[in-house]
N, C-alpha and C positions, 0 to 999 in steps of 0.2 A: 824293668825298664822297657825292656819287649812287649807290643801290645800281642795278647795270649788269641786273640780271635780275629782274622780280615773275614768281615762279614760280604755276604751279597749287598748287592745296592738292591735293596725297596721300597717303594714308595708309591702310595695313592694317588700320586696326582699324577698323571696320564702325559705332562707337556716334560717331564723331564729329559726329554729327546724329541729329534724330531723328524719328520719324512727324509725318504732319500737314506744313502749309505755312504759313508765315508771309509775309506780302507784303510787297516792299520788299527795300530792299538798308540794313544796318547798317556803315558804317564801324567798325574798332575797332582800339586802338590798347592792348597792353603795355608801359607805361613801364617798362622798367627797366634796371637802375645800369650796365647794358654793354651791352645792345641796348636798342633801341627797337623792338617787333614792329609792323608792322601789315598789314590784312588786311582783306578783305569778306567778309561773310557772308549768305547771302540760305539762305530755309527749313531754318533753323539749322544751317547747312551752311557751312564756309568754301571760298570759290572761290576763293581768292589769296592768298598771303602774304606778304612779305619782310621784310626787316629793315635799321636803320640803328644807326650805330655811336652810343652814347648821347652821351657823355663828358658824365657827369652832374655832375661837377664844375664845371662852366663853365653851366651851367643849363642850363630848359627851351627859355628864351624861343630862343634861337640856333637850336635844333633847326627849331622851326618853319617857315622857308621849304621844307627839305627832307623834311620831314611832309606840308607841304600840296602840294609838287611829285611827291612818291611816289605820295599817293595818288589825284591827279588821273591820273598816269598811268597806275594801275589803274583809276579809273573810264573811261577812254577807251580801253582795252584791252579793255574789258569790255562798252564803248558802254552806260554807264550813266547817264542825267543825271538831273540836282540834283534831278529832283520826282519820283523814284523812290528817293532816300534816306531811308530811314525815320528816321533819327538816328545819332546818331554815340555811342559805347561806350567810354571810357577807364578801363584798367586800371592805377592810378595806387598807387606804393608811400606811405606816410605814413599821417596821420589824415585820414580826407575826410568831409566833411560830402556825404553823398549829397543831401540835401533842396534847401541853398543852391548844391550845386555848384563847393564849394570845397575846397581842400584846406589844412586847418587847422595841422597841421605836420608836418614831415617830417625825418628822419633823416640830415644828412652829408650829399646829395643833392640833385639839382634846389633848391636851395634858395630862386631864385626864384619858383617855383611859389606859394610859398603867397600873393605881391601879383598873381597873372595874373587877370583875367579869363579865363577858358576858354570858358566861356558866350558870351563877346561872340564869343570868336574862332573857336568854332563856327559863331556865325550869321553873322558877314562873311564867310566862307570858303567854307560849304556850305548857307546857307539853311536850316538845321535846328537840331533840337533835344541838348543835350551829356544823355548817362549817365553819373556818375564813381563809380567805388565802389573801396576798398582794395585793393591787388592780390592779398593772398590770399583776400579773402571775392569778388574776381571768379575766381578757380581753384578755390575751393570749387564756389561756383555751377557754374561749367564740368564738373567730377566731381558735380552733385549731380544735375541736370540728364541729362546727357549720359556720366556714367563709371560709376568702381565704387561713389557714392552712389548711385547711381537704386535706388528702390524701398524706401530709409532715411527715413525721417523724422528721425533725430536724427545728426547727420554733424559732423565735424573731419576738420580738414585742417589739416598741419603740408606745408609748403614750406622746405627747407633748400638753399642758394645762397650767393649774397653777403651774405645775412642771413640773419634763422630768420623765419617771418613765421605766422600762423595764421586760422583763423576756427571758425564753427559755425554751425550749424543745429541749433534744438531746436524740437522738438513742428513743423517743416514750418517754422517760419522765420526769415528768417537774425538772427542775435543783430546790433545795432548799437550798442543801449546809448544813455544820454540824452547822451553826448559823442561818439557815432562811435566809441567804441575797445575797446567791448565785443567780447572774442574774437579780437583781430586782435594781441594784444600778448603774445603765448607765448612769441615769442624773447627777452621781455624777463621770465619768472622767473628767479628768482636760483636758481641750482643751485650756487654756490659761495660762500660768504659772507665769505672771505677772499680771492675774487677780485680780477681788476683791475676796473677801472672801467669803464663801458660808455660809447658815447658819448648815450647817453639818460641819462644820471647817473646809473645806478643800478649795485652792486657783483653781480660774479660773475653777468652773464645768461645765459642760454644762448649768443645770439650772442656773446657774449663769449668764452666757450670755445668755440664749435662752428660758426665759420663762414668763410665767404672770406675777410671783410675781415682777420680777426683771424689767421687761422693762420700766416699766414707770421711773422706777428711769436712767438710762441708756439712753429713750429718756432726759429727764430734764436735766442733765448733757452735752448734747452735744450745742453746741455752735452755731446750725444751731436749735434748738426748738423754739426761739419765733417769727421766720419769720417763720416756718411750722404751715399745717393744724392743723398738732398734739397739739398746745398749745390749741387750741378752741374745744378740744374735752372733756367731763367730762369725761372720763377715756381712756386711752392709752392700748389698747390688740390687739391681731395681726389681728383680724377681720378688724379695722380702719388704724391699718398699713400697710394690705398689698390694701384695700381699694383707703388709700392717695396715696401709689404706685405707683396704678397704672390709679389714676390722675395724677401724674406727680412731688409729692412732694417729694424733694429730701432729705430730712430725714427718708423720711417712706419708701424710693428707698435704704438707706444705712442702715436701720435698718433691712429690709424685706430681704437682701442678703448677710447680716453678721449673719443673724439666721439661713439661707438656709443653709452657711459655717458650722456653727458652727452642724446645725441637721444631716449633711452631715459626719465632721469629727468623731459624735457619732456614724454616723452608719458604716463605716469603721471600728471604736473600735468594735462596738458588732459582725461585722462578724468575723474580726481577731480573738475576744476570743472566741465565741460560733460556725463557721463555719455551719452555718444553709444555707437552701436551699432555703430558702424565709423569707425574712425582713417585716416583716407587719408593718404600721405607723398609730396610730391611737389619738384620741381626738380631741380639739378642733378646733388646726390647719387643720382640713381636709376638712371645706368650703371652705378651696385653694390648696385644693388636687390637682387639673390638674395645679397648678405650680410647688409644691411644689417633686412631686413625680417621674416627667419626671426629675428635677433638680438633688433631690439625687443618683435617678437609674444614672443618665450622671457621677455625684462625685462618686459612690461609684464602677461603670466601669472603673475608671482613675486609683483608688487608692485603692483600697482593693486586696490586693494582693491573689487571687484566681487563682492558674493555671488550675486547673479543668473546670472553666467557671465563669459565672457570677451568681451572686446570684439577685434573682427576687424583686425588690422591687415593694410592694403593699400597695394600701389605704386598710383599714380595712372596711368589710361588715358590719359588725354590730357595728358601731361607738358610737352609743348610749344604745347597748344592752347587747353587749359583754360581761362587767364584770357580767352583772344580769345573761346571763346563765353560763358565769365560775361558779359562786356561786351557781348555779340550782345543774349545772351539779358534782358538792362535794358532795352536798348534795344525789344527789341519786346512785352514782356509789362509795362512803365512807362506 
């Protein structure tokens, strides 16, 4: 259950940090529905990373001894002690109350999270202070900071995975809203109004159509699944869908372009509501980024009604790091 390796942070892309120095070292932590990332950060730069298996279905609380066992054994890899941590950064999926440090409610998931203290169990643990914010407005922050936002004042960020999830930044800063859920709820417009049901109760949402949890059920239902590639695979995700594609399988051909619609008609909605000057797309669909990205920028030049010009649709730089320096980056600029 112990991850056997905390690797170095590497990476080719050059913006993973950035000018200037920050003091201190930031613990931070990616909750999410199949990993648990975590990692340290010191002059917003990550020096270490690894990962644990989430199984988010069984809660948060359980994870914890092997949270607080990983990350000790990075801080003593690192020879880092407790009054050199500046705070600690979680990148927490649901509705979170940044202010109280709570997370208000959440989706399917971690479902004990919303009675934890996290606060307390920060300070028994590490003698510091907890940062919680959404996990896409902490990947936004990550690209707005540190990716292909920097130098934008007005920025969205669409994340598409196990779920569809969002945020923004208007006029420099980040939207919250008087309940926390301001921007961060795009996967949940309705693109289909005869849809199924979402597990947020609301019909035909994006994740509803266009995401991991949902697809395979959606492939299984179609009437062309047992002559497709797709029945001979142990799990159905859009990696093997867009994969069978573009062998030539005509289910994973109708699946892979009714998700393209469906990611496309989201992003129209979040420009119409938010008016940003660059759309960032990030998670796990983005190892088919040079389809997926030329496709939406062509949908969202047709039909998003911008008379100013077009707005720039980009893959996210830091697709794997993103929310870990959103969460860095709470912690030392809070």
């Amino acid at each position: 259950m112990f991850p056997s390796i905390i690797n170095k942070y590497t990476s080719d892309n050059s913006s993973s940090g950035v000018e200037g120095e920050v003091g201190g070292t930031a613990i931070v932590m990616d909750i999410g529905g199949t990993k648990i990332k975590l990692g340290l950060v010191q002059n917003n730069k990550i020096v270490c990373t690894t990962s644990i298996d989430a199984a988010s279905s069984n809660g948060l609380k359980k994870n914890l001894p092997v949270i607080e066992s990983t990350i000790n054994k990075m801080l003593k890899q690192f020879s880092i002690n407790k009054n050199e941590i500046k705070g600690v950064g979680i990148s927490m999926p649901g509705i979170v109350d940044s202010k109280q440090k709570k997370v208000l409610s959440i989706d399917n998931k971690f479902n004990d999270v919303v009675e934890m203290n996290l606060s307390g169990w920060i300070d028994n643990t590490w003698q510091t202070n907890l940062e919680i914010e959404n996990d896409a407005r902490c990947a936004l922050i990550g690209e707005w900071q540190f990716g292909k936002g920097k130098d934008y004042d007005n920025v969205v960020l669409m994340t598409i995975g196990t779920g569809v999830g969002s945020s923004a930044v208007i006029e420099g800063n980040i939207l919250r809203g008087k309940h926390f859920q301001a921007g961060c709820l795009g996967g949940h417009f309705t693109v289909n109004i005869n849809g199924a049901i979402c597990n947020c109760g609301n019909i035909g949402c994006v994740e509803t159509e266009a995401s991991t949890w949902n697809i395979e059920r959606i492939a299984k239902q179609n009437a062309g699944y047992a002559s497709s590639t797709l029945s001979k695979q142990n799990k159905i995700d859009f990696e093997n869908i867009f994969n069978s594609a573009n062998e030539g399988d005509e289910l994973a051909k109708e699946l892979r372009n009714t998700c393209l619609d469906v990611w496309s008609a989201a992003a129209v909605n979040l420009i119409h509501a938010y008016d940003p000057e660059v759309l960032i797309i990030g998670g796990g669909v983005m190892a088919s980024a040079d389809h997926i990205i030329p496709y939406i920028q062509k949908k969202t030049d047709e039909h998003a009604w911008t008379p100013w010009g077009k707005v720039k649709i980009e893959a996210a730089e830091n697709i794997n790091a993103a929310a870990l320096l959103g969460a860095a980056y709470l912690v030392f600029n809070n």
